[in-house]
C-alpha positions as a printed Julia matrix, in Angstrom:
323×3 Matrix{Float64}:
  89.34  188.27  178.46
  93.15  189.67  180.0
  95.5   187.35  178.71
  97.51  188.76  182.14
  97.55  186.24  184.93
  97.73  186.36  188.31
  98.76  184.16  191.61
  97.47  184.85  195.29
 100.58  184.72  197.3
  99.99  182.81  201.03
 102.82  184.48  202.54
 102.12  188.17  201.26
  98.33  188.03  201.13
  98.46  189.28  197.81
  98.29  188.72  194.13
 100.84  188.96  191.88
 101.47  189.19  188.66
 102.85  185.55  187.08
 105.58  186.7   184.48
 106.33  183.64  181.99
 109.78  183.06  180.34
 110.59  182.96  176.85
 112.29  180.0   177.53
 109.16  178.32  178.54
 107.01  180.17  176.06
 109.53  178.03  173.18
 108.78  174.92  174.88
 105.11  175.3   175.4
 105.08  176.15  171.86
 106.91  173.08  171.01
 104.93  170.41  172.93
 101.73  172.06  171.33
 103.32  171.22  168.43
 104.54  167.52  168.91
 101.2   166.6   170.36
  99.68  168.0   167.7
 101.76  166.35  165.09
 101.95  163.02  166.99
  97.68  163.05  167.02
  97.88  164.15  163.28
 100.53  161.17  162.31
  98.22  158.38  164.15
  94.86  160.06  162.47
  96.72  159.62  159.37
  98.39  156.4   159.48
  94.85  154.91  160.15
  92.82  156.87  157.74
  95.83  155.56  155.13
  95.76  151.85  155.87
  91.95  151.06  157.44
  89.77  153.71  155.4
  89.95  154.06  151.43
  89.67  157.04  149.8
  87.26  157.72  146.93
  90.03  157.55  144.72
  91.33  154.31  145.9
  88.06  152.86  145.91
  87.44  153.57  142.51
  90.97  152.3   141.68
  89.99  148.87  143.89
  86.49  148.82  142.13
  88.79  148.74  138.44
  91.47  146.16  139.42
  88.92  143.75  140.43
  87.18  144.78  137.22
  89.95  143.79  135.51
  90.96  140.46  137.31
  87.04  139.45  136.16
  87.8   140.61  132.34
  90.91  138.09  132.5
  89.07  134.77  134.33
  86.61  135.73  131.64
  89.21  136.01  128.89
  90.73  132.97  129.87
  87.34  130.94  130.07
  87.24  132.01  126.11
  90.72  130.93  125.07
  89.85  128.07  126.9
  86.92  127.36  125.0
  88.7   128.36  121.76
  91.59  126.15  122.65
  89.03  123.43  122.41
  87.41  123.54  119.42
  90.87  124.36  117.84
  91.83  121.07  119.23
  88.81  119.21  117.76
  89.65  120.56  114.2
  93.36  119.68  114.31
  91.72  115.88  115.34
  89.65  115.84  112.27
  92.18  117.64  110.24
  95.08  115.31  111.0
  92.78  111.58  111.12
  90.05  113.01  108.47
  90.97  115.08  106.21
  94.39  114.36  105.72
  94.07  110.78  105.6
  91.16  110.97  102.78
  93.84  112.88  100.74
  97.0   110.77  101.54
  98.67  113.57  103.31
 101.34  112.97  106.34
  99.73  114.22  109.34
 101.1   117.4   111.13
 103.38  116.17  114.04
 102.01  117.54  117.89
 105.45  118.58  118.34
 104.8   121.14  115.77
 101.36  121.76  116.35
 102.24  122.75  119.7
 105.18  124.46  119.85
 105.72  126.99  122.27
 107.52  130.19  122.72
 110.87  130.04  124.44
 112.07  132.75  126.92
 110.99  134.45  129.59
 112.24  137.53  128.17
 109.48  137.34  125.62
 107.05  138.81  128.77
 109.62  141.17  130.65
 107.8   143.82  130.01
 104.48  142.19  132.21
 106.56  141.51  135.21
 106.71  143.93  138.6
 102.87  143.92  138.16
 100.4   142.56  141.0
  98.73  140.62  138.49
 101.84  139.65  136.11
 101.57  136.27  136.77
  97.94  136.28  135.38
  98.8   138.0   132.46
 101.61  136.26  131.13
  99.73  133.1   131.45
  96.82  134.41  129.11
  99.3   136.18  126.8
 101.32  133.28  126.43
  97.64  131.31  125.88
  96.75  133.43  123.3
 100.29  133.47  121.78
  99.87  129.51  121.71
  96.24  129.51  119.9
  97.32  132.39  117.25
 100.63  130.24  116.22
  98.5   127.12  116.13
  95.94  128.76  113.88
  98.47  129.8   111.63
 100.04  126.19  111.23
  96.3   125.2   110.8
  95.56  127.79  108.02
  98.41  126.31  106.33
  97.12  122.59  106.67
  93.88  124.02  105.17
  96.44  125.48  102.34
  97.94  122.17  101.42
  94.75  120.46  101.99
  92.49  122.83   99.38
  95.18  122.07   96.96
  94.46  118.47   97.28
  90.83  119.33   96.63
  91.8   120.63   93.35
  93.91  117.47   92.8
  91.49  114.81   94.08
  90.48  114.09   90.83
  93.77  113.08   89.11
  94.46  111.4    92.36
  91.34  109.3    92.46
  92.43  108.36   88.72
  96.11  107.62   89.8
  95.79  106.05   93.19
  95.98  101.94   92.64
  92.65  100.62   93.11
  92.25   97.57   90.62
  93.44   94.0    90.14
  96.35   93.71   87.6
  94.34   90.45   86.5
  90.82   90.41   85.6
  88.49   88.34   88.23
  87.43   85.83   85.49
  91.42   85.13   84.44
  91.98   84.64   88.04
  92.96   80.81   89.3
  93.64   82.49   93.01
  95.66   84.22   95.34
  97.76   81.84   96.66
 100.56   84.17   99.02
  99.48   87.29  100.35
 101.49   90.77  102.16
 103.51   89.54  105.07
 105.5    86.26  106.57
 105.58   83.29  103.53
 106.98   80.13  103.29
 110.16   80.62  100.16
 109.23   78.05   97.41
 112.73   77.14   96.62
 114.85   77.71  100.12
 111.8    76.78  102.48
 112.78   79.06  104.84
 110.79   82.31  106.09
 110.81   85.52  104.14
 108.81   88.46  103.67
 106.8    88.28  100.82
 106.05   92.32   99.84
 103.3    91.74   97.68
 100.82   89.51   96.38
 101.19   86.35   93.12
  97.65   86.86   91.32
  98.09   83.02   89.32
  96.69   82.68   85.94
  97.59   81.09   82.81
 100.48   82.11   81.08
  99.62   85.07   78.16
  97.05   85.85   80.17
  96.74   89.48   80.42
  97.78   92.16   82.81
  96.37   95.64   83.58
  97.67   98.91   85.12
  95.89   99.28   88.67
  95.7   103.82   87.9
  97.04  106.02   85.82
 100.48  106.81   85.48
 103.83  106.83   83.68
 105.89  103.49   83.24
 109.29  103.95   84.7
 110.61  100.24   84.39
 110.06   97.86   81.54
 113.07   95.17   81.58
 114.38   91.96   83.14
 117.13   93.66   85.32
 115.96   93.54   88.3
 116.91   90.1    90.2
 114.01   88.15   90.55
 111.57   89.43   89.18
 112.23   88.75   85.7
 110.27   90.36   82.87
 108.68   93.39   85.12
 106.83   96.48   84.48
 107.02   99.71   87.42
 104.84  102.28   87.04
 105.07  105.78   88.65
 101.06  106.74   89.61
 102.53  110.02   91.39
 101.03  111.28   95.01
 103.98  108.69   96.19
 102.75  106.16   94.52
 104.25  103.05   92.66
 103.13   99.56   91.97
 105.0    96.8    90.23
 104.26   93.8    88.28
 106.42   90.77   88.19
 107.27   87.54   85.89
 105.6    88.33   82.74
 105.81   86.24   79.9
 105.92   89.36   77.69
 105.97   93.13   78.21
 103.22   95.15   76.51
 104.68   98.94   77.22
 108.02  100.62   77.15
 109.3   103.49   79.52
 108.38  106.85   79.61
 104.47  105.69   78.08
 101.86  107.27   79.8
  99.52  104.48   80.87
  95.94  104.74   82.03
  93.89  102.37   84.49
  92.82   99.01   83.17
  95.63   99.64   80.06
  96.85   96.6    78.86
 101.15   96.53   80.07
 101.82   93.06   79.75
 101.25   88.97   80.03
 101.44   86.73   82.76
 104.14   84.2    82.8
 107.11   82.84   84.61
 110.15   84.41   84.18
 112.94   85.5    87.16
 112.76   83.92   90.11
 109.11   82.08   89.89
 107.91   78.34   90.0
 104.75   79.04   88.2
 103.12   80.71   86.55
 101.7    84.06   87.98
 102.31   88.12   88.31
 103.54   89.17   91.23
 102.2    92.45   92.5
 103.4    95.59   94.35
 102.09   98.59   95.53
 104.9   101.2    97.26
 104.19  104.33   99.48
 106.35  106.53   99.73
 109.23  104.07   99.21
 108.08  102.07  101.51
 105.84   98.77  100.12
 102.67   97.96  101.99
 100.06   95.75  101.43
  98.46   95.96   98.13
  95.34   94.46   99.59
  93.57   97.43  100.65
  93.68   98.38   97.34
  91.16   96.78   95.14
  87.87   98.9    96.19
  86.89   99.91   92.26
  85.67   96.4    90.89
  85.17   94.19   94.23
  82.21   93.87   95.95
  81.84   93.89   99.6
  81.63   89.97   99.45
  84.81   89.52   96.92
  86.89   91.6    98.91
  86.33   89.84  102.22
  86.77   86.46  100.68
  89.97   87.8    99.33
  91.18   89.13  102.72
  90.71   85.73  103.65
  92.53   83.99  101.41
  95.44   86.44  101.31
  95.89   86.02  104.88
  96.44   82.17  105.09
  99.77   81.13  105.67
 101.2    79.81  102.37
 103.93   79.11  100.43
 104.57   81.92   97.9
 105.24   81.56   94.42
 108.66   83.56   93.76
């Protein structure tokens, strides 16, 4: 086909040959060109933003991948978190208690870490949020089963100690049942026999006759043997270790001297009267810690279920106490 072109000319009759311009050659050229590029820039722009490519897909198919891996994740720490909560229940009110340990504080147990600075370096991402949260989640759980493997530390020591602990921990009368007239004051709010006003009476006054004799409640070493203590009068202390003390007031006569290693149901002394008393009787203490609590839950070796309700009972009638 001629790429020459022609006109018919009305006037002439004729044809003639149609010359064309550079000029408009350039700009035929360059509307060619913006239509073309205008066409290719909305083909684009919509292939870009409404249709994926394979490579996008695949990315797509992998993120969502991904966000399913974490909601699974977390569903697992979550479960974790659980039963790492149910052992630090039995660990603190259980096992800890059977062995006379402190339980761990919550504020310890559950400690977190400070800073955001810690995660920086998971921020700027479309799913940061989601990932610091289970990062931090598993940070949480891994500190909290390190504070747990050393409970389980202290705790399998204790184990090993339970023995000499079962040995040392008061768990007799200082008097023999059959020596025993009665308790007449227990632990708490007494009547005082010689001011008749209120006080705190921090132990309990076993009565029996004078000489009669007195026992060690658990093993231990004697730490006090004297009169000097106001009050009390003649009065043995004995150190059973674990925390453990008791004391033993107003004997007649003292049966051991300090630094002897004593044994449960030893013979350390004889009931009587001395210090601050008004008759006769051994008053008994049993101190945690440094702190002195009721000896009463402590005569489970040689009561039975019966004796040691009645004497509940009877040590928690008001009274008036004997020293």
């Amino acid at each position: 086909m001629s790429k020459i072109q022609y006109k018919f000319n009305t006037k002439s009759l004729t044809y003639e040959k149609i010359t064309v311009s550079i000029r408009k050659r350039v700009w035929q050229f360059l509307s060619y060109v913006a239509t073309g590029t205008v066409f290719a820039t909305i083909t684009i722009f919509i292939a870009y933003n409404y249709f994926d490519s394979p490579k996008e897909k695949q990315l797509k198919r992998e993120i969502e991948e991904t966000n399913l891996q974490y909601e699974l994740l977390n569903n697992r720490v979550g479960q974790i978190s659980e039963v790492l909560s149910d052992i630090q229940e039995r660990d603190n009110n259980v096992y800890r208690t059977i062995f006379e340990a402190e339980p761990i504080p919550a504020s310890i147990r559950e400690a977190g870490f400070g800073g955001v600075d810690r995660y920086k370096a998971l921020l700027g991402y479309n799913n940061s949020e989601l990932m610091i949260e289970s990062t931090k989640r598993i940070d949480q759980i891994s500190k909290q089963l390190y504070i747990q493997s050393k409970s389980f530390d202290e705790l399998a020591k204790l184990v090993k100690n339970k023995e000499q602990l079962l040995a040392c921990i008061p768990a007799i009368q200082p008097i023999s049942n059959k020596n025993l007239k009665h308790v007449p004051s227990g632990y708490g709010w007494r009547t005082d026999p010689i001011y008749k006003t209120a006080e705190f009476h921090a132990g309990l006054d076993f009565t029996a006759n004078t000489g009669t004799e007195i026992y060690a409640t658990g093993d231990g070493i004697v730490i006090t043997a004297d009169a000097a203590a106001q009050g009390y009068g003649n009065h043995v202390v004995i150190s059973h270790g674990f925390g453990y003390q008791t004391l033993y007031g107003h004997m007649s006569k003292i049966a051991v001297k300090i630094g002897a290693k004593v044994k449960r149901g030893e013979l350390i002394g004889y009931v009587g009267n001395t210090g601050r008393s008004t008759g006769p009787h051994v008053h008994y203490e049993v101190i945690k810690s440094g702190e002195k609590i009721n000896p009463i839950n402590f005569f489970f070796n040689d009561l039975s279920p019966a004796e040691y309700q009645e004497m509940i009972t009877l040590a928690s009638r008001p009274s008036q106490s004997f020293d």
